[in-house]
SEFIZA-3560 file (N, C-alpha, C; in Angstrom, 3 decimals):
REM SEFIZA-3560
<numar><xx>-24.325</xx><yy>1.868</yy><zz>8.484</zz><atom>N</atom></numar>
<numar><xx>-23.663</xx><yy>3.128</yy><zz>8.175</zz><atom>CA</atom></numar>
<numar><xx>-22.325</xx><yy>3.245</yy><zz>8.907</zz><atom>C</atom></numar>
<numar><xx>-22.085</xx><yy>3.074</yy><zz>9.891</zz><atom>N</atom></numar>
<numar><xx>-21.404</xx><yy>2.923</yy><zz>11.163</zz><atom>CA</atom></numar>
<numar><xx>-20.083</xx><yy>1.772</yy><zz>10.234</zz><atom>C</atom></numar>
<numar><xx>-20.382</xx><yy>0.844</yy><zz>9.822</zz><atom>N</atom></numar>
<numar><xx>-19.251</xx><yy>-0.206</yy><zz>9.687</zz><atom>CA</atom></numar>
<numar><xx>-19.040</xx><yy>0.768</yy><zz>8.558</zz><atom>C</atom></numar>
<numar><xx>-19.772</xx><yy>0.991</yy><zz>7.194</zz><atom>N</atom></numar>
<numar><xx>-19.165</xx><yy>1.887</yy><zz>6.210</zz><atom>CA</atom></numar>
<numar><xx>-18.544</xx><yy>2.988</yy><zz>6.359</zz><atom>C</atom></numar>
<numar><xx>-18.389</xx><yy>3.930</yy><zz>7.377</zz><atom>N</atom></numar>
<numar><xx>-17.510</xx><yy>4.786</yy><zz>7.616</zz><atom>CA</atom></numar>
<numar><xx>-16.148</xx><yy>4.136</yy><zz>8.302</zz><atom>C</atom></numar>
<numar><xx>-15.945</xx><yy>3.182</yy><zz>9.031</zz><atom>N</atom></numar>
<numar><xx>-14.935</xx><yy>2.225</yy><zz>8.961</zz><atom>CA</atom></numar>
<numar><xx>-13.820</xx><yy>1.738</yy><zz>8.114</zz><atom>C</atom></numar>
<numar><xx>-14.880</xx><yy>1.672</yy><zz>7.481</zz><atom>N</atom></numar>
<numar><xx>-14.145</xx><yy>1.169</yy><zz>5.956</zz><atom>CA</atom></numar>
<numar><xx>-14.043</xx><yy>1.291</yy><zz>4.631</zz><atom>C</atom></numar>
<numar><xx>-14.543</xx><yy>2.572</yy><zz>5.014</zz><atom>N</atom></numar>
<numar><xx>-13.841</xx><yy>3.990</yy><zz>4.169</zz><atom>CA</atom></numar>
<numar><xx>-12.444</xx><yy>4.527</yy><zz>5.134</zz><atom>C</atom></numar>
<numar><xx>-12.540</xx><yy>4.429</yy><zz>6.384</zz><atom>N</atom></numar>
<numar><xx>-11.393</xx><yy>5.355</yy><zz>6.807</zz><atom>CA</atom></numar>
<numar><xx>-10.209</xx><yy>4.323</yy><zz>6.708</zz><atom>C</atom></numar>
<numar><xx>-10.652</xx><yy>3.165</yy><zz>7.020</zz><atom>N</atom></numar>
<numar><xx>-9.446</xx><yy>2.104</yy><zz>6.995</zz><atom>CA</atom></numar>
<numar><xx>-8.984</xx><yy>2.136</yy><zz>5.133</zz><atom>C</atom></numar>
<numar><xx>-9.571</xx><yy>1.763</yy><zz>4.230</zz><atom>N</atom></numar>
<numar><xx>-9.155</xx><yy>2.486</yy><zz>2.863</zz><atom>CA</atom></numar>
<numar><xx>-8.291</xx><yy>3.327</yy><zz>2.779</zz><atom>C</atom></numar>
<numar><xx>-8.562</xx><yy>4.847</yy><zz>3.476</zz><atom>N</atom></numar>
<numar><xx>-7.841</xx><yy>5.925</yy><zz>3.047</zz><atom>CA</atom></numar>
<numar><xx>-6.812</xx><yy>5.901</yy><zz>4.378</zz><atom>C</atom></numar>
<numar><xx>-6.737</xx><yy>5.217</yy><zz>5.064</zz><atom>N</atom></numar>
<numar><xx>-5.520</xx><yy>5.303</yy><zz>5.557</zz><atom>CA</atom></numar>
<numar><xx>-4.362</xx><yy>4.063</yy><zz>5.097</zz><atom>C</atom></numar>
<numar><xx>-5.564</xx><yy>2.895</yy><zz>4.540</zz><atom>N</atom></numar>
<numar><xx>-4.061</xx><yy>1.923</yy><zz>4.175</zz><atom>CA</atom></numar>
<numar><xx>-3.425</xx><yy>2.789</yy><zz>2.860</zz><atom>C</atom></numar>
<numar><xx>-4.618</xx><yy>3.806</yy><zz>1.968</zz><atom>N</atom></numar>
<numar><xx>-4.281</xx><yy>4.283</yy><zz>0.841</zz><atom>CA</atom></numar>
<numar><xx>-2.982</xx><yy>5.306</yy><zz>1.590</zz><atom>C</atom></numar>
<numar><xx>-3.083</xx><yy>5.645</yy><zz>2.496</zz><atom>N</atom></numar>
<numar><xx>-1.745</xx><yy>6.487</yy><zz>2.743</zz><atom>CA</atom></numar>
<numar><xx>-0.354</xx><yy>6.417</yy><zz>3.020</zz><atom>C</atom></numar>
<numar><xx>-0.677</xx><yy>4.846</yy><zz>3.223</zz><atom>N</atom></numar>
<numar><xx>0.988</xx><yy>3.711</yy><zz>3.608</zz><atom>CA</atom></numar>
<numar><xx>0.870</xx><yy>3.104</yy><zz>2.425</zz><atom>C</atom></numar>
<numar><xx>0.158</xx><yy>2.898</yy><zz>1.607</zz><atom>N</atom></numar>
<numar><xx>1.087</xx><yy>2.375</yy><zz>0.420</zz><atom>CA</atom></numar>
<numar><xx>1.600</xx><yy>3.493</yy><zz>-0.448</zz><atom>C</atom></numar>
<numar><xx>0.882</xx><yy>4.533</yy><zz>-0.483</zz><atom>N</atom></numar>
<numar><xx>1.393</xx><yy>6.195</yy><zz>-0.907</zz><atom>CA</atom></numar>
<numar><xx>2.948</xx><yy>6.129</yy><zz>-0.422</zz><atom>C</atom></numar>
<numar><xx>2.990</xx><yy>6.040</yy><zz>1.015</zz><atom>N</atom></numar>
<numar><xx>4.438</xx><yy>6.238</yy><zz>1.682</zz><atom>CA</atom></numar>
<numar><xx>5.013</xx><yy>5.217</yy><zz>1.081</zz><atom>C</atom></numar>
<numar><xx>4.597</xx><yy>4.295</yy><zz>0.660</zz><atom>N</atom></numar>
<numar><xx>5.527</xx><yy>3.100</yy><zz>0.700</zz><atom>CA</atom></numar>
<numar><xx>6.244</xx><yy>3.073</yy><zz>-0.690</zz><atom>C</atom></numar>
<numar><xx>5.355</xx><yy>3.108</yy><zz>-1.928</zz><atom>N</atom></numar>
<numar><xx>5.487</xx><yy>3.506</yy><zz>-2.712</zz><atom>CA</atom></numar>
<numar><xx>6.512</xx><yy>4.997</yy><zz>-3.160</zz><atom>C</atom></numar>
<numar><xx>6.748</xx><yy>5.519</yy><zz>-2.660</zz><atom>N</atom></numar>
<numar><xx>7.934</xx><yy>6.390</yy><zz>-2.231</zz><atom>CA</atom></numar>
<numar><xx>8.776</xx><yy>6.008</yy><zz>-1.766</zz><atom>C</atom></numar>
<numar><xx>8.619</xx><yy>5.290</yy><zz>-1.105</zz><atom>N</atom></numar>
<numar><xx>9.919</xx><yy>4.320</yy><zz>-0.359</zz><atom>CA</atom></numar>
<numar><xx>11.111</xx><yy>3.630</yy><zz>-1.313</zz><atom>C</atom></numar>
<numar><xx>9.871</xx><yy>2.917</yy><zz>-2.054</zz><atom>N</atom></numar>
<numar><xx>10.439</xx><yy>2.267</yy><zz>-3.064</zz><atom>CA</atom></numar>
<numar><xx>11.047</xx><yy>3.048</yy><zz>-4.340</zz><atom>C</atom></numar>
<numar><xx>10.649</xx><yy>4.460</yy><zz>-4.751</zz><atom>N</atom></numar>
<numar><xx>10.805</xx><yy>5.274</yy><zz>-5.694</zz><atom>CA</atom></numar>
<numar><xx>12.423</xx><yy>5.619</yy><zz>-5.046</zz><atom>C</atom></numar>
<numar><xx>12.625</xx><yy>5.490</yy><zz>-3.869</zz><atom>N</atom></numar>
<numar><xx>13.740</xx><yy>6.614</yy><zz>-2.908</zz><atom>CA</atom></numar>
<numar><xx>14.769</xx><yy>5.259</yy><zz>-3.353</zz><atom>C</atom></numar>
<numar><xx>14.755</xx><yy>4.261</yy><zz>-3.210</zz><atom>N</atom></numar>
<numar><xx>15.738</xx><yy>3.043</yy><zz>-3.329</zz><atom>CA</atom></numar>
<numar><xx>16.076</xx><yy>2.875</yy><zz>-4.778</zz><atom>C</atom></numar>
<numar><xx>15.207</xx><yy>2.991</yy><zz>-5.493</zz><atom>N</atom></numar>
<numar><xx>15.764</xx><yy>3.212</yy><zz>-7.066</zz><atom>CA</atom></numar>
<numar><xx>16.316</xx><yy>4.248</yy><zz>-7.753</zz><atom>C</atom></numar>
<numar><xx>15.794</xx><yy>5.202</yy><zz>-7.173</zz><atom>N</atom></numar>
<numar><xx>16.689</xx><yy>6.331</yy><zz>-7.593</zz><atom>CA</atom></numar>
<numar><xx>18.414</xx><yy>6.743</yy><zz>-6.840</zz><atom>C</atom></numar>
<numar><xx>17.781</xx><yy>6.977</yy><zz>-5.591</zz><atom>N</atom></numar>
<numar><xx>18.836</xx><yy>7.218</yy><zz>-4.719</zz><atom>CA</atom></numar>
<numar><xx>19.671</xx><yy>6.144</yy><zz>-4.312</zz><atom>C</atom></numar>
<numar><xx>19.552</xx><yy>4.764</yy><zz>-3.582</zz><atom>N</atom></numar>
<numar><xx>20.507</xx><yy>4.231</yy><zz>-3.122</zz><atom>CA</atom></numar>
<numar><xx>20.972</xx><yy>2.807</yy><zz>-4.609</zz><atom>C</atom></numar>
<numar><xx>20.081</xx><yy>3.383</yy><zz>-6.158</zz><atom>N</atom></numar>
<numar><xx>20.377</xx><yy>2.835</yy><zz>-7.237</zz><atom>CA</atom></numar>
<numar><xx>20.459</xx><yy>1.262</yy><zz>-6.880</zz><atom>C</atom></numar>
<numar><xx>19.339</xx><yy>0.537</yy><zz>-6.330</zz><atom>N</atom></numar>
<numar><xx>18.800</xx><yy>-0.261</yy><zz>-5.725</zz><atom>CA</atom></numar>
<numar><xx>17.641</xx><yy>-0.884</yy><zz>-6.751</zz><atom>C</atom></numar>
<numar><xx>17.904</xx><yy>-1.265</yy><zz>-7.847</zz><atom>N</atom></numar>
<numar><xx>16.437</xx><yy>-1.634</yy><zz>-8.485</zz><atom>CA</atom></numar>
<numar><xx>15.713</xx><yy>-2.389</yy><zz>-8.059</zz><atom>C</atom></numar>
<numar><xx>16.519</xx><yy>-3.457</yy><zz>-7.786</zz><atom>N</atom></numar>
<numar><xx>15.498</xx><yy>-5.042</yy><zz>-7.472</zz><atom>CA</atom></numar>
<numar><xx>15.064</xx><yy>-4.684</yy><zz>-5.656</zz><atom>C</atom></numar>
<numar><xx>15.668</xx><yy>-3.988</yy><zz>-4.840</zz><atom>N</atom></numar>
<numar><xx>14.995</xx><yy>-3.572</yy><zz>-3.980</zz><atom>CA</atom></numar>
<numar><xx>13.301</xx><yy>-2.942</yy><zz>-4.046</zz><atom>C</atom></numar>
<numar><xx>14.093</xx><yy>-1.418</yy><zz>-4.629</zz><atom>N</atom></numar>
<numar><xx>12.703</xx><yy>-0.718</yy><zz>-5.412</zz><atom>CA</atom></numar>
<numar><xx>11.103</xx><yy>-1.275</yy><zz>-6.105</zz><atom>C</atom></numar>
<numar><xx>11.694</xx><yy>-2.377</yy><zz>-6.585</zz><atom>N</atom></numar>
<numar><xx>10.729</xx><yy>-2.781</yy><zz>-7.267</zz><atom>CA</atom></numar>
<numar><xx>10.138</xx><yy>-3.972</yy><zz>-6.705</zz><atom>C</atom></numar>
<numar><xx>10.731</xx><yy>-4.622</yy><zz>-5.695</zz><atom>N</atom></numar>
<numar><xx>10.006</xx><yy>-5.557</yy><zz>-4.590</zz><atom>CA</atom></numar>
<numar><xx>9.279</xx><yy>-4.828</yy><zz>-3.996</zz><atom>C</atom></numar>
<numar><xx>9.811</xx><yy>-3.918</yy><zz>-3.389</zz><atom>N</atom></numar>
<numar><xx>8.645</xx><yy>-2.926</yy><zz>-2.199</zz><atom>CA</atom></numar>
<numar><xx>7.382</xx><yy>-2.596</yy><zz>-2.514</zz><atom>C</atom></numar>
<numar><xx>8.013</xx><yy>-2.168</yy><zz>-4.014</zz><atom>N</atom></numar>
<numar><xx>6.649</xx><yy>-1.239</yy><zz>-4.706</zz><atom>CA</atom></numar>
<numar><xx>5.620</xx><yy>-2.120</yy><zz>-4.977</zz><atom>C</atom></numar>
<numar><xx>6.186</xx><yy>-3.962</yy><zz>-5.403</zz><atom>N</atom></numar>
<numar><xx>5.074</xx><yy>-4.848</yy><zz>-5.761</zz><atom>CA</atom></numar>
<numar><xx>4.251</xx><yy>-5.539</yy><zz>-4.418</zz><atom>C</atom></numar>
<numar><xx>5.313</xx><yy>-5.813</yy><zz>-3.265</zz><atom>N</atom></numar>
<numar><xx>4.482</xx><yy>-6.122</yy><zz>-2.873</zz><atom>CA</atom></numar>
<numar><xx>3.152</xx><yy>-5.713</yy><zz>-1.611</zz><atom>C</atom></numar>
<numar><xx>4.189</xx><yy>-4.048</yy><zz>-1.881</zz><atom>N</atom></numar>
<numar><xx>3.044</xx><yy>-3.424</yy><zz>-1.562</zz><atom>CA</atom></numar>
<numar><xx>1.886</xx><yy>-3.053</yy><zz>-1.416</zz><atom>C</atom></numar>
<numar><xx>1.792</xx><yy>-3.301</yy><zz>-3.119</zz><atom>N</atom></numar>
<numar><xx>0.691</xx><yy>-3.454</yy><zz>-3.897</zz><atom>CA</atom></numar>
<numar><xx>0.046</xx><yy>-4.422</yy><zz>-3.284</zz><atom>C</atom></numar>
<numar><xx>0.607</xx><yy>-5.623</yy><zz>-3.866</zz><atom>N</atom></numar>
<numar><xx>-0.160</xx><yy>-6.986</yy><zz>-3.936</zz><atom>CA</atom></numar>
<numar><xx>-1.208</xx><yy>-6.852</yy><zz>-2.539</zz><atom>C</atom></numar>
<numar><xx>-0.071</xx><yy>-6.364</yy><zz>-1.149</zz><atom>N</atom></numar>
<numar><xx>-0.978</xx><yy>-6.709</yy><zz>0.125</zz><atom>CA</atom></numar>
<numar><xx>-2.102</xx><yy>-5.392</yy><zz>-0.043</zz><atom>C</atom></numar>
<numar><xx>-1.998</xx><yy>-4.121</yy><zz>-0.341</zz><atom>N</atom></numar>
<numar><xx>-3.280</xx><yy>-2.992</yy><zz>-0.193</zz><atom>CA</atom></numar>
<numar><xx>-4.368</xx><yy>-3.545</yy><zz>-1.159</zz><atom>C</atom></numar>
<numar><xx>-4.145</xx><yy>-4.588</yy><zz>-2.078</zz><atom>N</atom></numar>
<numar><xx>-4.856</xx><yy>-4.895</yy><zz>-3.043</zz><atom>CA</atom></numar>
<numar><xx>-5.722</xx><yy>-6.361</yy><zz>-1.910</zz><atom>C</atom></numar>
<numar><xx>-5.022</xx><yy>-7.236</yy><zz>-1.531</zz><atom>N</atom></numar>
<numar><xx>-5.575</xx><yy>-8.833</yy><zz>-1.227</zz><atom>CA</atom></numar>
<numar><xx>-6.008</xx><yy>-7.842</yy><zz>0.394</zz><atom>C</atom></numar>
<numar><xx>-5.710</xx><yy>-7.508</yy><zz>1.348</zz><atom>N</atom></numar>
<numar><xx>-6.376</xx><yy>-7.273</yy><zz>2.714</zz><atom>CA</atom></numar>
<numar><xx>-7.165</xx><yy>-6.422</yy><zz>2.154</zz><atom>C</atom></numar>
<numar><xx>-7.186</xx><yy>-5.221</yy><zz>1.610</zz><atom>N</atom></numar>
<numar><xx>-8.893</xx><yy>-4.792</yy><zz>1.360</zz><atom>CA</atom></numar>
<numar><xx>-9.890</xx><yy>-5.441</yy><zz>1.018</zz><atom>C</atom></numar>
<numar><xx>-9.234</xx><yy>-6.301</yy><zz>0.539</zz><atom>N</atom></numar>
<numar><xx>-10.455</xx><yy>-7.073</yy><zz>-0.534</zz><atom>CA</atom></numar>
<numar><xx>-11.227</xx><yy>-8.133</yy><zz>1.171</zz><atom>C</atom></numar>
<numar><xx>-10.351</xx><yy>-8.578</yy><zz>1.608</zz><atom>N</atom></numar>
<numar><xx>-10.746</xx><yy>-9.202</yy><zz>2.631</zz><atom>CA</atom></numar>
<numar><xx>-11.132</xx><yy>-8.136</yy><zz>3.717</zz><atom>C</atom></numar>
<numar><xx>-10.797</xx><yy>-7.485</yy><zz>3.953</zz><atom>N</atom></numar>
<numar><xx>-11.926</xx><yy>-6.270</yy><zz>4.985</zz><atom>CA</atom></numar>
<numar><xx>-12.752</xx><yy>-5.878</yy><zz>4.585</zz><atom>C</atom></numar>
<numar><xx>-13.276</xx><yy>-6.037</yy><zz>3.148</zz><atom>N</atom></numar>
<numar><xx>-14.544</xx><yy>-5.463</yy><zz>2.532</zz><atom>CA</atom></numar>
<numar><xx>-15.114</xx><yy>-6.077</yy><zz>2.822</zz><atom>C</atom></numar>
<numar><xx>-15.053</xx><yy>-7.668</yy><zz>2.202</zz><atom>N</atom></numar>
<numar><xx>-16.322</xx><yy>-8.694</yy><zz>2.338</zz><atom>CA</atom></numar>
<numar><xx>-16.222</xx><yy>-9.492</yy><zz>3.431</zz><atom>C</atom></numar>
<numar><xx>-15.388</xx><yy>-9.050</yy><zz>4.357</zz><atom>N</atom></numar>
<numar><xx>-15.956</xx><yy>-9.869</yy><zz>5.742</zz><atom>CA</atom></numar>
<numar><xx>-16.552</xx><yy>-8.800</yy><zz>6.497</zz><atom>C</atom></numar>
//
């Protein structure tokens, strides 16, 4: 029970930096009219909240 509340909180907090981050990247495309910036951030943002959860789950 103990490790599952872990990793639920680690979830909703990486879910809150890629939230930020993802804004980050929204702020560079709009505002500093930055696409290929914008759209690196936003991917590989992704890519890592997607591949390290997956590896903090099942280890």
């Amino acid at each position: 029970m103990q490790n599952f509340i872990y990793d639920l909180l680690f979830i909703l907090i990486s879910l809150y930096v890629l939230i930020k981050t993802i804004y980050y990247g929204l702020y560079e495309i709009k505002e500093n009219d930055n696409k290929t910036g914008g759209i690196v951030v936003i991917s590989f943002s992704v890519i890592v909240f997607i591949f390290f959860n997956i590896v903090i789950l099942f280890t």
